[in-house]
MOPAC internal coordinates of N, CA, C and O (Angstrom, degrees):
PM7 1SCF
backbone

  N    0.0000 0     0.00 0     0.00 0    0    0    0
  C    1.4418 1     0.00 0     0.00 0    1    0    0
  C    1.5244 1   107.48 1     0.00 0    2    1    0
  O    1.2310 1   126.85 1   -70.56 1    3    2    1
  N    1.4282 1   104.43 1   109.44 1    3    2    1
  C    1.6647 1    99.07 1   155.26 1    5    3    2
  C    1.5652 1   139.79 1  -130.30 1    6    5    3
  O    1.2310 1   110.52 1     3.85 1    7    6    5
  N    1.0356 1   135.43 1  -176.15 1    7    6    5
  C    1.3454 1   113.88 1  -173.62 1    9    7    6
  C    1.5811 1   109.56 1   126.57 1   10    9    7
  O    1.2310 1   123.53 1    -1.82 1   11   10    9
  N    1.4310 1   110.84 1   178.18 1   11   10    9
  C    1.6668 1   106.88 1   176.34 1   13   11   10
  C    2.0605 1   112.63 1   -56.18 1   14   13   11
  O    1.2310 1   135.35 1   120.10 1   15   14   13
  N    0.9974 1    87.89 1   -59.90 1   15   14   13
  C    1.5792 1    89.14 1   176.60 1   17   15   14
  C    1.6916 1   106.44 1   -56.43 1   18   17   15
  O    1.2310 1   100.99 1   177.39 1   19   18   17
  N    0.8221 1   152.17 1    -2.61 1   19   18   17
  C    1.5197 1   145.82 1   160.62 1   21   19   18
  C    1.6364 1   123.11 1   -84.40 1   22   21   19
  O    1.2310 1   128.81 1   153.22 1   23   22   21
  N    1.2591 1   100.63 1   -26.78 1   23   22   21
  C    1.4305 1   129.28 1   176.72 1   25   23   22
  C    1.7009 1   100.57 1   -79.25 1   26   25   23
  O    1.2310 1   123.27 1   112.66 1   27   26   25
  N    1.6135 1   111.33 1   -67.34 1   27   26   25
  C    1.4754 1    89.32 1  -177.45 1   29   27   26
  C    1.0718 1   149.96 1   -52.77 1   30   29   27
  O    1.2310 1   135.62 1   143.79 1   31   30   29
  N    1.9335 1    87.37 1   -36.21 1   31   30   29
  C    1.9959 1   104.68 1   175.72 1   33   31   30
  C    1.6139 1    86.97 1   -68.68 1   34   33   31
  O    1.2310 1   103.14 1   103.68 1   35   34   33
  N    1.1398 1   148.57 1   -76.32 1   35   34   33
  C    1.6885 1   142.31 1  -151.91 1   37   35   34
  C    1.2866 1   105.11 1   -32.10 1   38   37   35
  O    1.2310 1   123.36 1   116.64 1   39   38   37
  N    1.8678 1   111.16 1   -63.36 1   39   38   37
  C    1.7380 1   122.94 1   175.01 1   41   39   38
  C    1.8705 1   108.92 1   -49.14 1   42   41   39
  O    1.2310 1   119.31 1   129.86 1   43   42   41
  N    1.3998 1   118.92 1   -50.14 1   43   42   41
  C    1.3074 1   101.37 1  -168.14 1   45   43   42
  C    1.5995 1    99.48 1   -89.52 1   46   45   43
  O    1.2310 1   103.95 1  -158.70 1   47   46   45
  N    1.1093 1   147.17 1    21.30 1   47   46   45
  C    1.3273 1   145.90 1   156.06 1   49   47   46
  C    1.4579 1   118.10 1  -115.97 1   50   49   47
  O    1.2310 1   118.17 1  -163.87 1   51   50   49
  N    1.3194 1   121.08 1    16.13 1   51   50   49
  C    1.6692 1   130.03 1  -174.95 1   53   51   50
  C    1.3553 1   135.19 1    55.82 1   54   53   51
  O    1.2310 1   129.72 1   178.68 1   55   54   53
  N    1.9106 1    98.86 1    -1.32 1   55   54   53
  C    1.3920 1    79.92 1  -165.03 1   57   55   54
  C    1.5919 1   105.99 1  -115.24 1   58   57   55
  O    1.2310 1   118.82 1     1.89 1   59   58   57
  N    1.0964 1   119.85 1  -178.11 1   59   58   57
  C    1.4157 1   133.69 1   173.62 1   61   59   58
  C    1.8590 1   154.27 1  -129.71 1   62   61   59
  O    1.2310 1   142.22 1  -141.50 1   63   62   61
  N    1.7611 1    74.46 1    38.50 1   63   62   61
  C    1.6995 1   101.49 1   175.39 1   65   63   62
  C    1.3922 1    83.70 1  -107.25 1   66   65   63
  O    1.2310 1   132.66 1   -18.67 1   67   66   65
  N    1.5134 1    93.14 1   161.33 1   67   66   65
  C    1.4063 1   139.40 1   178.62 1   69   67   66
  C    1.8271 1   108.79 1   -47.30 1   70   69   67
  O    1.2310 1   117.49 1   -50.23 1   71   70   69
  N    1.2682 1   122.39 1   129.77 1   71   70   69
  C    1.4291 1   120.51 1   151.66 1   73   71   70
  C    1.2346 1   121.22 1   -53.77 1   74   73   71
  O    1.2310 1    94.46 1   -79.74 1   75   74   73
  N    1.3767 1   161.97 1   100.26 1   75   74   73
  C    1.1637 1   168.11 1   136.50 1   77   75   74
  C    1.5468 1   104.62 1   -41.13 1   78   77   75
  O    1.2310 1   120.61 1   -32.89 1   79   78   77
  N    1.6104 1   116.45 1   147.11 1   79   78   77
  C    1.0767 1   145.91 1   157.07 1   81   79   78
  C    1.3610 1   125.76 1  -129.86 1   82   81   79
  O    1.2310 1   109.64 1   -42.64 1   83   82   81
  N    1.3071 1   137.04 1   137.36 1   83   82   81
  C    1.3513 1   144.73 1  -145.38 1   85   83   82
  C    1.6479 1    99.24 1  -158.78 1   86   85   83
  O    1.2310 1   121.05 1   -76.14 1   87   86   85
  N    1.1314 1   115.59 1   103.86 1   87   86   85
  C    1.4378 1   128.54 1   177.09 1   89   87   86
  C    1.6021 1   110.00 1  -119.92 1   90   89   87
  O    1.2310 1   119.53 1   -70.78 1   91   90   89
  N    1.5176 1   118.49 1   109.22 1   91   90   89
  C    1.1233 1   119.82 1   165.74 1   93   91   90
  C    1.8047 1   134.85 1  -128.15 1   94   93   91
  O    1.2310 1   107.14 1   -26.18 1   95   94   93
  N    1.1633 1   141.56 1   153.82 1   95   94   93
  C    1.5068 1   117.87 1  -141.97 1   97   95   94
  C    1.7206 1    82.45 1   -89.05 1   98   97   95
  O    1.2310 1   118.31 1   -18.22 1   99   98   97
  N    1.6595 1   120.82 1   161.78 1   99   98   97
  C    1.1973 1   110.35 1   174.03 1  101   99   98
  C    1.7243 1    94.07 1  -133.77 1  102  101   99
  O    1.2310 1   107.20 1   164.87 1  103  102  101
  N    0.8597 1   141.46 1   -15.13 1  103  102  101
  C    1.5850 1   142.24 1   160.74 1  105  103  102
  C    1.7459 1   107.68 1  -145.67 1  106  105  103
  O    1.2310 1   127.63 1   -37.51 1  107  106  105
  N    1.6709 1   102.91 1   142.49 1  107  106  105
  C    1.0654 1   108.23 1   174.94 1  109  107  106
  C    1.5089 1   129.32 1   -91.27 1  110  109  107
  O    1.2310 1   100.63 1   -87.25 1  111  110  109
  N    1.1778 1   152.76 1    92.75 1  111  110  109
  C    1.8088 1   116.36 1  -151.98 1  113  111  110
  C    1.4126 1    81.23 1   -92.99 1  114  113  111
  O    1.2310 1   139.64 1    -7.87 1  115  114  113
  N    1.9278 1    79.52 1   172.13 1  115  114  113
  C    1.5458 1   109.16 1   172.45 1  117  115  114
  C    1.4912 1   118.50 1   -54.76 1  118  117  115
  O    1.2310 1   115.14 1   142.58 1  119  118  117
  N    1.3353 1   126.83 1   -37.42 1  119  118  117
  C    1.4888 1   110.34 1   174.68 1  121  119  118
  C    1.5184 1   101.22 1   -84.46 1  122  121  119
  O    1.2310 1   137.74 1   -50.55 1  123  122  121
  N    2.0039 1    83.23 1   129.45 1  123  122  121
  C    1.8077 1   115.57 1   177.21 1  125  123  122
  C    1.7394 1   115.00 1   -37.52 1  126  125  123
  O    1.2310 1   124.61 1   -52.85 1  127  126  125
  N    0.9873 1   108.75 1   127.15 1  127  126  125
  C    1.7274 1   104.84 1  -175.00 1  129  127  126
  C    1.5132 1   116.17 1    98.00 1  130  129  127
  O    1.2310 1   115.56 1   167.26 1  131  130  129
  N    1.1273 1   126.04 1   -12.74 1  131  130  129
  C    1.3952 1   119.64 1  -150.47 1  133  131  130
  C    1.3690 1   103.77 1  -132.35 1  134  133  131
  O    1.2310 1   123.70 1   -77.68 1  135  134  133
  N    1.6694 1   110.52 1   102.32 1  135  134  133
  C    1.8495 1   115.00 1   168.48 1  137  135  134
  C    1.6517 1   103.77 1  -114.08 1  138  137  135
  O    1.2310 1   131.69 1     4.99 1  139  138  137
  N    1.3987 1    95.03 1  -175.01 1  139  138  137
  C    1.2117 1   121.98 1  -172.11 1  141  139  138
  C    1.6443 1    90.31 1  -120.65 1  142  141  139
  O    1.2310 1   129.72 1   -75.20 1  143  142  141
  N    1.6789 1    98.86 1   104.80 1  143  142  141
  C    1.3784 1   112.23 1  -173.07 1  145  143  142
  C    1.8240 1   112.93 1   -96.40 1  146  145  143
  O    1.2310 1   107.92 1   -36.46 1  147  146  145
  N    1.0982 1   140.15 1   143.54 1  147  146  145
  C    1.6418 1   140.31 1  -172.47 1  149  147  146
  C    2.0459 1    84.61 1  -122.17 1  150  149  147
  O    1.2310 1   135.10 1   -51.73 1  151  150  149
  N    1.1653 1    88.39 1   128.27 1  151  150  149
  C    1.6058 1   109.33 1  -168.36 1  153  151  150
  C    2.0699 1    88.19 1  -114.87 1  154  153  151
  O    1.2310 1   126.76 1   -59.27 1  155  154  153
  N    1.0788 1   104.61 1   120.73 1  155  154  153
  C    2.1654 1   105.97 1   158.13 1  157  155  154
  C    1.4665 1   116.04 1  -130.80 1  158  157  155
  O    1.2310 1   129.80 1   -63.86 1  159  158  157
  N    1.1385 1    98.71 1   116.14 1  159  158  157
  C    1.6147 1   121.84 1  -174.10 1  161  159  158
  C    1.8378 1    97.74 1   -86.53 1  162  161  159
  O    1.2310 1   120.81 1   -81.37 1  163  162  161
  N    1.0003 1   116.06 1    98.63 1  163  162  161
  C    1.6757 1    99.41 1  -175.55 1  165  163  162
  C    1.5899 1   111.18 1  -138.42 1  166  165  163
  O    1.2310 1   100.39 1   -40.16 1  167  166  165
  N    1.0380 1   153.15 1   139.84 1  167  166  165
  C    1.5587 1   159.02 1   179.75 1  169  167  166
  C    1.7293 1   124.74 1  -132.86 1  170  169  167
  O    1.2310 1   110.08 1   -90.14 1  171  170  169
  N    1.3216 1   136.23 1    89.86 1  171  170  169
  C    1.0515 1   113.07 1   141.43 1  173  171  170
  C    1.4650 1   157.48 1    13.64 1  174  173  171
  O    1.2310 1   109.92 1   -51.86 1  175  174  173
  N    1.2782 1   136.52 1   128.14 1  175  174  173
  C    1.2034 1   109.65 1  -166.07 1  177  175  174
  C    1.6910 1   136.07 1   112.27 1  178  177  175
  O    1.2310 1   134.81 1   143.42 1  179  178  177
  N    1.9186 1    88.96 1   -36.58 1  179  178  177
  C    1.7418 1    96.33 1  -149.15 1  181  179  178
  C    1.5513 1   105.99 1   -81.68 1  182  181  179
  O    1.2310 1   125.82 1   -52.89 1  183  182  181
  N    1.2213 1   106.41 1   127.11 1  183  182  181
  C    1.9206 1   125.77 1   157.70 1  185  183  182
  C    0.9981 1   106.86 1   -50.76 1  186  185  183
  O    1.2310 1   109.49 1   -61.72 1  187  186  185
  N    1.2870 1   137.31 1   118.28 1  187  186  185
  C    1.5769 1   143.74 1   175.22 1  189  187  186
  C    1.8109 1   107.33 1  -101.07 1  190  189  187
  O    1.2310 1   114.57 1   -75.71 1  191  190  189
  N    1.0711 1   127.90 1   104.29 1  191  190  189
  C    1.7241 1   110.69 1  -173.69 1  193  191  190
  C    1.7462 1   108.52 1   -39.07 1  194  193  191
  O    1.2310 1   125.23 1   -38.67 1  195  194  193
  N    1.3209 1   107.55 1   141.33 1  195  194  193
  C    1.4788 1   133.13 1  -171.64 1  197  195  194
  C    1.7210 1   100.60 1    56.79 1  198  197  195
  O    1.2310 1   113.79 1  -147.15 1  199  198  197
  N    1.3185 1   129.35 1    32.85 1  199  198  197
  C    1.6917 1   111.90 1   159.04 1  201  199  198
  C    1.4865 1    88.32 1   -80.17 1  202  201  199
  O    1.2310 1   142.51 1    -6.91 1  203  202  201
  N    1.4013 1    73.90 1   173.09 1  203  202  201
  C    1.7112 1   107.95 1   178.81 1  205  203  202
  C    1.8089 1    93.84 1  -103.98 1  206  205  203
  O    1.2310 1   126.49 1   158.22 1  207  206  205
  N    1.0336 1   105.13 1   -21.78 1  207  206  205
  C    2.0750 1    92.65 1  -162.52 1  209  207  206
  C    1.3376 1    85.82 1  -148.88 1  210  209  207
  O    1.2310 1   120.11 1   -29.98 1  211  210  209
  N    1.6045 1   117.39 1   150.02 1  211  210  209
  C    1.3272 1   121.52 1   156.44 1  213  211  210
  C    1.6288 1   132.32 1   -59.12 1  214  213  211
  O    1.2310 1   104.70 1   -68.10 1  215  214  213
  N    0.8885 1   145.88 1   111.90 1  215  214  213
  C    1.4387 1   121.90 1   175.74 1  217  215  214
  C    2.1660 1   106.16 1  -117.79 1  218  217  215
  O    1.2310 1   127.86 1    28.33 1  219  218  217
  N    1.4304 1   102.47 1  -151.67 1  219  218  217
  C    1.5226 1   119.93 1  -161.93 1  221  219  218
  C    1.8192 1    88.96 1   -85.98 1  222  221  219
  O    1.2310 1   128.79 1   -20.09 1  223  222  221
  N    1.2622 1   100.66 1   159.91 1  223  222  221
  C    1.1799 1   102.24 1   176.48 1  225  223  222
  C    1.4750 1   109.37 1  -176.63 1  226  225  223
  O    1.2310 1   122.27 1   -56.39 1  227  226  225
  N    1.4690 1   113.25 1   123.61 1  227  226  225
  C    1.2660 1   137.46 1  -142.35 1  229  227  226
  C    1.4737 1   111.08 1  -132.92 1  230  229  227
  O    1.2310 1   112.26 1   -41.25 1  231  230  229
  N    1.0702 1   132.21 1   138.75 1  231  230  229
  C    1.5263 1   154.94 1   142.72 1  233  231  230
  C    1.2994 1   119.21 1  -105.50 1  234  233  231
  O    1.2310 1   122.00 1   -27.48 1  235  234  233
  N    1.4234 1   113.78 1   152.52 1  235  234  233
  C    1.9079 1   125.89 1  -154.94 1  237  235  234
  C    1.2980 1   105.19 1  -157.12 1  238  237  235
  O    1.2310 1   115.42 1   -83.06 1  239  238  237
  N    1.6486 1   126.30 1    96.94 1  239  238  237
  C    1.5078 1   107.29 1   156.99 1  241  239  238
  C    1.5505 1   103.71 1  -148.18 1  242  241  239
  O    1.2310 1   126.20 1   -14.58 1  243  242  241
  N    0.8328 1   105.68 1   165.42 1  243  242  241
  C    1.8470 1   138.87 1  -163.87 1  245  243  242
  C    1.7862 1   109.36 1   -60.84 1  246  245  243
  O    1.2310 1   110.65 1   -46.18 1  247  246  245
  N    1.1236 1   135.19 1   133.82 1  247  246  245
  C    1.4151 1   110.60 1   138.14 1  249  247  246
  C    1.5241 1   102.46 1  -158.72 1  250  249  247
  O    1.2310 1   127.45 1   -11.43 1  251  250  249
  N    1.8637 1   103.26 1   168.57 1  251  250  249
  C    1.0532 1   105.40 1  -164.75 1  253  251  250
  C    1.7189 1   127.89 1  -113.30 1  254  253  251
  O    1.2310 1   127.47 1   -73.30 1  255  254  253
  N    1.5405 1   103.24 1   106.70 1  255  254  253
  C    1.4587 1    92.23 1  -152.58 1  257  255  254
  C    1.5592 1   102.25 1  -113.10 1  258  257  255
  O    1.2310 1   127.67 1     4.90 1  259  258  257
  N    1.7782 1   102.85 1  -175.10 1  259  258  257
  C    1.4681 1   101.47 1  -176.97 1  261  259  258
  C    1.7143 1   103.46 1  -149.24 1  262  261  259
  O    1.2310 1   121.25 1   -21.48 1  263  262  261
  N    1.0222 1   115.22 1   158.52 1  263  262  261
  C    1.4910 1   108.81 1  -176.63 1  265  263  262
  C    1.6162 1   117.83 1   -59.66 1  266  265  263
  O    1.2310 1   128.04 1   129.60 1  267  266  265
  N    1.0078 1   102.13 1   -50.40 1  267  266  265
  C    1.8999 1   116.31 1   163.28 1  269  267  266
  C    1.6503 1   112.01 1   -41.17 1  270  269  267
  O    1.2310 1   115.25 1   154.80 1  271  270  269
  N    1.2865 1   126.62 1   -25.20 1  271  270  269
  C    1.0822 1   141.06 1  -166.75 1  273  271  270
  C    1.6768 1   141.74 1    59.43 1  274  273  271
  O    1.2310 1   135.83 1  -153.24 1  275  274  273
  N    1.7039 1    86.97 1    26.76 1  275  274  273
  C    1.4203 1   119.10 1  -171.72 1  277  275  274
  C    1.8418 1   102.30 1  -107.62 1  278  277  275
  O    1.2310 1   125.27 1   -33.10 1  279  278  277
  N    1.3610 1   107.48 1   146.90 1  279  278  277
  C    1.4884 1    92.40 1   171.87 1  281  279  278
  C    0.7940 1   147.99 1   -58.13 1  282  281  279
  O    1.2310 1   101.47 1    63.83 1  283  282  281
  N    1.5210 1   151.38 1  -116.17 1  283  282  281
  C    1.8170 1   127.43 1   167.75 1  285  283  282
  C    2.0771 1    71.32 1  -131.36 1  286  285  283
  O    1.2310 1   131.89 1   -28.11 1  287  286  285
  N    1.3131 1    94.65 1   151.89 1  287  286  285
  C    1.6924 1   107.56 1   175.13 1  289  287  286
  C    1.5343 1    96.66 1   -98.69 1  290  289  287
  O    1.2310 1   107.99 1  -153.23 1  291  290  289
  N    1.3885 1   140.04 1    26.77 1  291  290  289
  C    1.4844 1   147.46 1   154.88 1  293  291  290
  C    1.3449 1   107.48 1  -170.20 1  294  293  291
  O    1.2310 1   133.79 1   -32.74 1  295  294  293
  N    1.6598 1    90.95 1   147.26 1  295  294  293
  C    1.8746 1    94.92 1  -175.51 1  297  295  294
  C    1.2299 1    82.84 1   -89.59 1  298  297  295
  O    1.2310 1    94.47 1  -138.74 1  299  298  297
  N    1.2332 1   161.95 1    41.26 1  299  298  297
  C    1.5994 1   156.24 1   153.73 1  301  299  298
  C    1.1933 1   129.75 1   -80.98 1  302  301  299
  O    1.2310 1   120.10 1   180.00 1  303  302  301

C-alpha cells in the first residue's frame, strides 16, 4: 500500500516499513467468479500507545467478491 493514506497510518503509528497486503481466497461458491476473499492489512514496526517496543500489527476481514464486480447472488 502506498500513497497519502499509507503515509498517515506509518506517521501516526511511528513506524517505517512498508504496508503489506495479503489477499487469499477462503471459500469458493458455486457461481463462476465468485469467492469469499480474507484481505490482511499488516506492517511491522508499529508503536502501539503505552508499548514498550514496536512490534507487527495486523487487521483481517472477509469480503465477498466476483469477477463482474457484483456480489455473488448466493453465498453457496
Amino acid at each position: 500500500m502506498t500513497g497519502e493514506s499509507a503515509d498517515a497510518i506509518s506517521q501516526r503509528f511511528k513506524a517505517n516499513t512498508p504496508i503489506s497486503i495479503d489477499v487469499t481466497t477462503d471459500k469458493r461458491y458455486r457461481q463462476p467468479g465468485c469467492s469469499r476473499l480474507k484481505v490482511t492489512f499488516w506492517q511491522d514496526g508499529v508503536w502501539l500507545p503505552g508499548a514498550q517496543a514496536p512490534r507487527k500489527q495486523s487487521i483481517e476481514f472477509g469480503i465477498n467478491y466476483c469477477l463482474d464486480g457484483l456480489p455473488p447472488k448466493s453465498l453457496q
